[in-house]
C-alpha positions in Angstrom: -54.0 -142.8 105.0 -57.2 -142.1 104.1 -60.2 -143.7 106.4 -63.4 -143.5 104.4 -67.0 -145.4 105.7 -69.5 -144.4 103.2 -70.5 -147.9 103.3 -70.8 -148.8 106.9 -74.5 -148.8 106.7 -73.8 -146.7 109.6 -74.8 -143.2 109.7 -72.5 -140.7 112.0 -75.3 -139.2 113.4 -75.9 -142.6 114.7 -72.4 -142.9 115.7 -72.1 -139.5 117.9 -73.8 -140.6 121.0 -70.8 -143.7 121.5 -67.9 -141.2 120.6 -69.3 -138.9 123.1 -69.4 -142.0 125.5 -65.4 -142.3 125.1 -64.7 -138.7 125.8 -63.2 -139.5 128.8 -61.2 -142.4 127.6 -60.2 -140.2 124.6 -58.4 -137.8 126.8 -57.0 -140.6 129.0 -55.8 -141.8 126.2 -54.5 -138.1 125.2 -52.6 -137.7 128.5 -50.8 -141.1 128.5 -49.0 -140.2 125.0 -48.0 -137.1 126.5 -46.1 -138.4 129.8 -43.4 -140.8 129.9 -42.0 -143.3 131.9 -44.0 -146.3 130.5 -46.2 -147.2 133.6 -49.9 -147.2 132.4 -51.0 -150.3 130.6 -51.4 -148.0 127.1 -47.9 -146.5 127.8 -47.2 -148.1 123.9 -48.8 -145.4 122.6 -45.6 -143.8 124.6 -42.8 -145.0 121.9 -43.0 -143.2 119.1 -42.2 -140.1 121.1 -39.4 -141.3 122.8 -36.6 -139.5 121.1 -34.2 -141.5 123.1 -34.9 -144.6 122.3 -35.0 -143.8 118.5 -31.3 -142.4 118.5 -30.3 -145.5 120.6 -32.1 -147.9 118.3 -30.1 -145.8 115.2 -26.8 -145.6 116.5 -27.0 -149.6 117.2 -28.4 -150.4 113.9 -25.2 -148.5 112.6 -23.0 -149.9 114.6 -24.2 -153.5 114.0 -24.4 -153.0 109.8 -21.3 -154.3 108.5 -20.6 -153.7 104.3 -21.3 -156.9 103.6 -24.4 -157.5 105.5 -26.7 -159.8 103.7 -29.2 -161.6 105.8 -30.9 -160.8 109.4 -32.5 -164.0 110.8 -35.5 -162.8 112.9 -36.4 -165.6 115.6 -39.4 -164.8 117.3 -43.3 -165.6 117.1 -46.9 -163.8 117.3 -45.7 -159.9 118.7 -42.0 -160.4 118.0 -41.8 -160.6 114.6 -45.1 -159.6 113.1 -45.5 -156.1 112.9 -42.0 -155.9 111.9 -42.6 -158.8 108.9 -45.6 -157.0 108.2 -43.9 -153.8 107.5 -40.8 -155.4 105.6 -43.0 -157.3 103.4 -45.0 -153.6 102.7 -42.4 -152.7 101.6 -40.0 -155.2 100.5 -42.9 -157.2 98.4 -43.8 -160.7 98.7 -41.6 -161.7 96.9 -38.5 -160.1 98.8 -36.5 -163.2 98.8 -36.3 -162.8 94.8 -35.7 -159.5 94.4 -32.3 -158.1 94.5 -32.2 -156.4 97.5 -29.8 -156.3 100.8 -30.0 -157.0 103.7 -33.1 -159.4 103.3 -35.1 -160.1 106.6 -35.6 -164.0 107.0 -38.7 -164.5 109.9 -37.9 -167.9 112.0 -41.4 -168.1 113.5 -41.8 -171.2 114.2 -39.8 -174.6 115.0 -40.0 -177.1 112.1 -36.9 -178.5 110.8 -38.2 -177.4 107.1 -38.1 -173.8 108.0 -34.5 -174.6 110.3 -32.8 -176.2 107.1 -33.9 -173.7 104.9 -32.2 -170.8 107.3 -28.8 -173.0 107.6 -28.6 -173.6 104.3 -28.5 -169.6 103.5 -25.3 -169.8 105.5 -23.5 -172.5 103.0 -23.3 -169.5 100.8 -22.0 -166.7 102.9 -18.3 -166.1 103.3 -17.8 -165.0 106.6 -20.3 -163.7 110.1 -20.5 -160.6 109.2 -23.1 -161.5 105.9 -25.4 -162.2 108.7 -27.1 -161.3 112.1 -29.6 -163.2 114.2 -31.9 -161.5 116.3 -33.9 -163.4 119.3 -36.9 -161.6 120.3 -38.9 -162.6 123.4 -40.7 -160.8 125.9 -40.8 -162.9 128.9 -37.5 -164.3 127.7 -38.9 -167.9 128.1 -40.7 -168.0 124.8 -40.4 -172.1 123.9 -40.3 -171.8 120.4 -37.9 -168.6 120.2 -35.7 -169.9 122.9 -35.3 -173.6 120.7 -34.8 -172.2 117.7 -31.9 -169.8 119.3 -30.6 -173.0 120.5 -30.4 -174.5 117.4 -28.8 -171.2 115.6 -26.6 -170.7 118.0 -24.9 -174.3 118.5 -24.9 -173.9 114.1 -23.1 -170.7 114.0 -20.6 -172.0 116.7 -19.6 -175.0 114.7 -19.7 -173.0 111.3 -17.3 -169.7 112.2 -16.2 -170.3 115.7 -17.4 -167.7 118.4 -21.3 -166.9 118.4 -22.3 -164.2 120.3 -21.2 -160.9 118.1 -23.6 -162.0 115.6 -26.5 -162.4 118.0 -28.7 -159.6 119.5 -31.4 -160.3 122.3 -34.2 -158.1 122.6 -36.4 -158.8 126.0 -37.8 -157.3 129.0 -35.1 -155.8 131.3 -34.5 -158.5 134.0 -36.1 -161.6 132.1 -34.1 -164.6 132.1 -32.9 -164.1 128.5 -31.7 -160.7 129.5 -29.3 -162.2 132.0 -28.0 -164.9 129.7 -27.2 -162.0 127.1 -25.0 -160.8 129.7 -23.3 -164.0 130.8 -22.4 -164.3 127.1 -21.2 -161.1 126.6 -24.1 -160.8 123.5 -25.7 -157.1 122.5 -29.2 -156.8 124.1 -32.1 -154.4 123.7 -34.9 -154.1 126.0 -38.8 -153.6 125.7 -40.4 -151.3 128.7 -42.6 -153.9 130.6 -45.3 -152.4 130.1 -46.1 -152.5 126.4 -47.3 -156.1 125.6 -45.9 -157.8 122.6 -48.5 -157.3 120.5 -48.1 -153.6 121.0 -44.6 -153.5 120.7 -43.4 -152.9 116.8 -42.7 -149.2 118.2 -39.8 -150.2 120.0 -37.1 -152.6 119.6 -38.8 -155.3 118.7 -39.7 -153.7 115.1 -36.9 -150.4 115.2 -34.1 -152.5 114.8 -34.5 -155.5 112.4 -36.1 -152.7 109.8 -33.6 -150.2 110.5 -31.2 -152.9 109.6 -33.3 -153.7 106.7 -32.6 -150.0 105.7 -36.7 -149.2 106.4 -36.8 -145.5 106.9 -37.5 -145.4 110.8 -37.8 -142.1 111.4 -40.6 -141.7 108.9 -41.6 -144.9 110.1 -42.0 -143.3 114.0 -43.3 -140.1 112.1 -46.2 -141.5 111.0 -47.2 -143.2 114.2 -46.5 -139.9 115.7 -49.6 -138.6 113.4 -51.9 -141.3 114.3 -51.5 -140.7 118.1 -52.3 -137.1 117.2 -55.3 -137.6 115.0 -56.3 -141.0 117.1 -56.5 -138.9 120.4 -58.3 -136.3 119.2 -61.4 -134.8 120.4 -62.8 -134.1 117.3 -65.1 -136.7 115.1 -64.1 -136.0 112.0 -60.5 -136.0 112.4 -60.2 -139.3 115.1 -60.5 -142.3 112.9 -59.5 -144.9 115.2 -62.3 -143.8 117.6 -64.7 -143.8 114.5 -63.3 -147.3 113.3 -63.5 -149.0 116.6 -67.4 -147.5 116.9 -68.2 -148.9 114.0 -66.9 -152.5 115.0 -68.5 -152.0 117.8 -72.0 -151.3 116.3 -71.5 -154.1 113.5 -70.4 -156.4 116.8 -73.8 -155.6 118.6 -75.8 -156.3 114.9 -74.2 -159.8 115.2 -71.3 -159.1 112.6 -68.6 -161.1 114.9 -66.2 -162.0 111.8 -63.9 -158.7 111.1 -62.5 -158.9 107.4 -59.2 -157.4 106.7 -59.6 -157.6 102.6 -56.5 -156.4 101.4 -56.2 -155.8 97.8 -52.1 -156.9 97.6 -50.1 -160.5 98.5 -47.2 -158.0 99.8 -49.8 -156.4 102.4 -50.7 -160.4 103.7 -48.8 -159.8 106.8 -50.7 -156.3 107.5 -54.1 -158.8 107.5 -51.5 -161.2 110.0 -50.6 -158.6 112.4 -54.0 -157.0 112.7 -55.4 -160.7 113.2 -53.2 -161.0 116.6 -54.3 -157.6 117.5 -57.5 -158.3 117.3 -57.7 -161.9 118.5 -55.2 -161.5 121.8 -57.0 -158.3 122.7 -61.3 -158.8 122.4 -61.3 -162.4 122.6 -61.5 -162.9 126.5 -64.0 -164.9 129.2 -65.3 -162.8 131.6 -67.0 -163.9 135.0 -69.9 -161.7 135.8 -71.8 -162.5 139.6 -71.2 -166.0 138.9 -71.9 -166.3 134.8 -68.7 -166.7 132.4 -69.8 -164.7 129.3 -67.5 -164.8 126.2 -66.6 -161.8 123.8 -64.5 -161.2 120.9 -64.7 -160.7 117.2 -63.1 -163.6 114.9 -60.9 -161.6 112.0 -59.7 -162.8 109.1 -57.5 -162.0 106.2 -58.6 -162.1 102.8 -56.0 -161.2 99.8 -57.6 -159.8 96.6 -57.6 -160.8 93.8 -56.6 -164.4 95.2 -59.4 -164.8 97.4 -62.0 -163.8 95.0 -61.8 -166.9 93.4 -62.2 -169.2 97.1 -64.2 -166.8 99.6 -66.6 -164.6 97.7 -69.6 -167.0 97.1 -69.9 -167.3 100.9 -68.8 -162.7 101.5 -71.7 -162.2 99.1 -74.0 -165.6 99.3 -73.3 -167.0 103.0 -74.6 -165.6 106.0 -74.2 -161.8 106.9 -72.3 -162.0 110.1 -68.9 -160.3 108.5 -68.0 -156.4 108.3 -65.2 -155.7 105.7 -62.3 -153.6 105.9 -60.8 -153.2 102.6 -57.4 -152.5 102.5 -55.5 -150.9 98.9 -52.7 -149.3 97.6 -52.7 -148.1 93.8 -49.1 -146.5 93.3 -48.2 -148.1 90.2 -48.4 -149.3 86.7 -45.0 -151.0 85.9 -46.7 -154.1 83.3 -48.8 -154.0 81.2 -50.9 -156.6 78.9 -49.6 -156.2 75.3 -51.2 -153.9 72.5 -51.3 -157.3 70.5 -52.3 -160.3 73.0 -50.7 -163.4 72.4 -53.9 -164.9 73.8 -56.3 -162.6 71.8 -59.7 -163.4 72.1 -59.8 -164.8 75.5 -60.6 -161.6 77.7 -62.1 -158.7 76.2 -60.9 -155.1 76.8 -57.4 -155.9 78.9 -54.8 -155.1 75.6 -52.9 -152.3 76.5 -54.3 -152.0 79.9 -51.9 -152.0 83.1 -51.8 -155.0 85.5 -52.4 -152.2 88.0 -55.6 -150.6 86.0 -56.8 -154.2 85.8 -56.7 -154.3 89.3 -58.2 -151.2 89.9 -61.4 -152.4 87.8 -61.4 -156.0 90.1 -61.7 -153.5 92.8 -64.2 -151.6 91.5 -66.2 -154.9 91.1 -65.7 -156.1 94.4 -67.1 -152.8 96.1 -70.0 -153.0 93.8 -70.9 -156.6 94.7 -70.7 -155.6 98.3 -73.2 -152.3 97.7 -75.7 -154.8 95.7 -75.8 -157.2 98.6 -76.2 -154.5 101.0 -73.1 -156.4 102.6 -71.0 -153.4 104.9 -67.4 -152.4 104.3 -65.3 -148.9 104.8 -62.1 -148.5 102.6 -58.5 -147.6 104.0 -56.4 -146.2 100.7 -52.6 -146.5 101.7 -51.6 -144.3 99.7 -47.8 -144.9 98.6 -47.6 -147.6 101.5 -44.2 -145.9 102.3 -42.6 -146.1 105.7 -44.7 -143.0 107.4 -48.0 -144.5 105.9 -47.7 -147.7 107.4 -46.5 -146.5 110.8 -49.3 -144.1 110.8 -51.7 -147.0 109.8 -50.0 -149.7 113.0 -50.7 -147.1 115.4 -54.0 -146.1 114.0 -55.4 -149.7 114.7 -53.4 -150.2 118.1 -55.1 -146.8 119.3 -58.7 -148.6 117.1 -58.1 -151.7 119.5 -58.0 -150.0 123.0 -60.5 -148.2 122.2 -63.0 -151.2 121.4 -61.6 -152.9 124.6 -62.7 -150.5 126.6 -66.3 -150.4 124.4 -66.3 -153.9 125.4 -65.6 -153.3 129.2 -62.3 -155.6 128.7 -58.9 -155.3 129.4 -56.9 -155.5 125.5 -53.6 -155.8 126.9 -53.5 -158.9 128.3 -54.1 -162.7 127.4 -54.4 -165.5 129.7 -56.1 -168.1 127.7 -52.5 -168.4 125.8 -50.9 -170.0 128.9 -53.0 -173.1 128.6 -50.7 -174.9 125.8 -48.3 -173.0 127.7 -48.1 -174.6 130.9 -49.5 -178.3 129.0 -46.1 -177.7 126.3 -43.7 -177.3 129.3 -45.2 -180.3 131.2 -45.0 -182.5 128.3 -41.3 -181.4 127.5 -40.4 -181.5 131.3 -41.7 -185.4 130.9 -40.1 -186.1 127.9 -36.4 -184.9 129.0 -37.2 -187.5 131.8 -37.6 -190.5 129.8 
């Protein structure tokens, strides 16, 4: 990954005195990947070391694969399933479901009976359980959505092959009430350290296992991450990008540039611009009583996809109101189509025969950084190079490490998120009142 901010309207003279103010979180942050046991609320930055838990999460994954596996139905929401969808879909493409390519991930993420009907009617053309695995994901293991659409799944399967619980796996904090049921039902189970909140968690279970499943290189996967705690724990400025990159928020933040931008020049790299979005929502966006006055913080991120958004959100990136800092987000690997030496169409665009869809691209690109740099609007650039399995781990723990480090600019804690109980608690009530009627 290359991390490149010629453009911040930042310089990194200015930058130095704030990275010098985080030395000692740096090296916090530097001791907690090096210990174990998962007991310090950045112990996530823990996982990818743990050698353990990768050969466990292997050896399952192997055992679980059966030759005719064909579908893996993720249920889960927010932290459960979107680090993982967001490196499937890197990989995979957006348009995995079309493409000929097995085992496919399917995300349940949600409960609507759209997205329910769609899943059971996958199953009319399998043959027998072993073309398919379901795997539950929640945390707390009280998850309302996850736990209805297990329900749902499981009461299918039953009445469709019989006996249930081989094809499910539960992955959950040790303990939780989901854990126990597992257990009572004799189903495989997987647990997350208790420590490493959901949104931090694509390093363990949570992510290792559907992917590994999925036939996502891991191991390259965990290497890369393993890189991005070295470099992102680092006490040097040119080499700690995640320290760099959350100064830079910061700065943009204090200029009154409270909408981050994740532009990301691919549809496949939509859930990238999804993940990131939790990340940073759940972690800055928190009320804080000081002697008496609640004061609010966060930055608002959004997810644009180029060239789609182009057409819909440019007038107001380059014409509305400068309150946004861009991040924009690319991969060039490839040049697979091209336009025709002899246009059907000829006339209508100038200068695109012959040319790659990718080169085409590439120039749209070009454009876009050029309109930013005329409206003196600022933006840094993250090349993904090949977008393989150790770039996007590396670039997942890159912004976790990016995100602890602006919570603790911000004087907040990242790792938790209270406000999220409110429809919570109200959902439960409402449901608890409904069963009664």
């Amino acid at each position: 990954m290359k991390f490149t901010y010629n453009h911040a309207l930042i310089s990194p003279t200015s930058l130095h005195p704030l990275i010098q103010r985080m030395s000692t979180y740096q090296k916090r942050l530097e001791q907690v990947a090096q210990a174990t046991g998962y007991v310090e609320a950045e112990s996530s930055i823990q996982l990818p070391n743990d050698e353990a838990l990768l050969e466990q999460i292997q050896e399952t994954a192997k055992r679980l694969h059966s030759p005719t596996l064909q579908y893996i139905i993720v249920i889960g929401i927010g932290g459960s399933n979107l680090g993982t969808q967001a490196v499937y879909e890197a990989i995979a493409g957006s348009m995995n479901l079309l493409v000929d390519r097995l085992p496919k991930l399917i995300f349940l993420d949600t409960v609507t009976d759209e997205k329910m009907t769609a899943v059971t009617r996958v199953f009319d053309h399998l043959t027998n359980k072993h073309d398919f695995l379901i795997i539950s994901i929640s945390k707390s293991g009280t998850t309302t959505e996850t736990v209805a659409n297990t329900e749902v799944l499981w009461t299918f399967i039953e009445e469709q092959y019989g006996n249930a619980q081989d094809r499910f796996v539960f992955i959950t904090d040790e303990g939780s009430k989901l854990w126990d049921m597992a257990e009572t039902k004799h189903a495989e189970r997987l647990s997350v350290p208790t420590q490493v909140g959901g949104r931090y968690s694509v390093f363990s279970a949570v992510g290792l296992l559907p992917l590994a499943l999925a036939g996502i290189d891991i191991k390259e996967f965990v290497h890369g991450a393993k890189q991005a705690i070295i470099q992102g724990t680092s006490d040097s400025e040119t080499e700690n990008d995640a320290l760099v990159s959350a100064c830079l928020t910061y700065v943009h933040m204090q200029q009154g540039r409270t909408i981050h931008n994740s532009f990301l020049f691919s549809p496949k790299f939509e859930g990238l611009g999804k993940w990131y979005r939790q990340l940073m929502g759940e972690s800055l966006g928190k009320e804080m009583d000081l002697d008496g006055k609640i004061v609010h913080t966060g930055i608002t991120p959004i997810v644009s996809i180029g060239s789609t958004d182009l057409h819909s959100m440019a007038q107001l990136y380059w014409g509305g109101p400068d309150d946004k800092y861009t991040n924009l987000i690319f991969s060039f690997t490839g040049a697979v189509h091209s336009v025709s030496q002899h246009p059907a169409l000829q006339g209508l665009v100038a200068n695109i025969h012959g040319t790659s869809l990718e080169s085409i691209m590439q120039a749209i690109y070009g454009g876009v950084k050029s309109a930013y740099e005329q409206k003196k609007r600022p933006y840094i650039e993250i090349d993904l190079d090949l977008a393989d399995a150790f770039e996007l781990g590396y670039y997942l723990q890159f912004r976790m490490i990016e995100m602890m480090y602006l919570g603790h600019l911000l004087n907040i804690n990242p790792f938790d998120q209270p406000a999220v109980e409110l429809y919570k608690t109200t959902t439960r009530n409402l449901l608890q009142n409904s069963t009664r009627g």
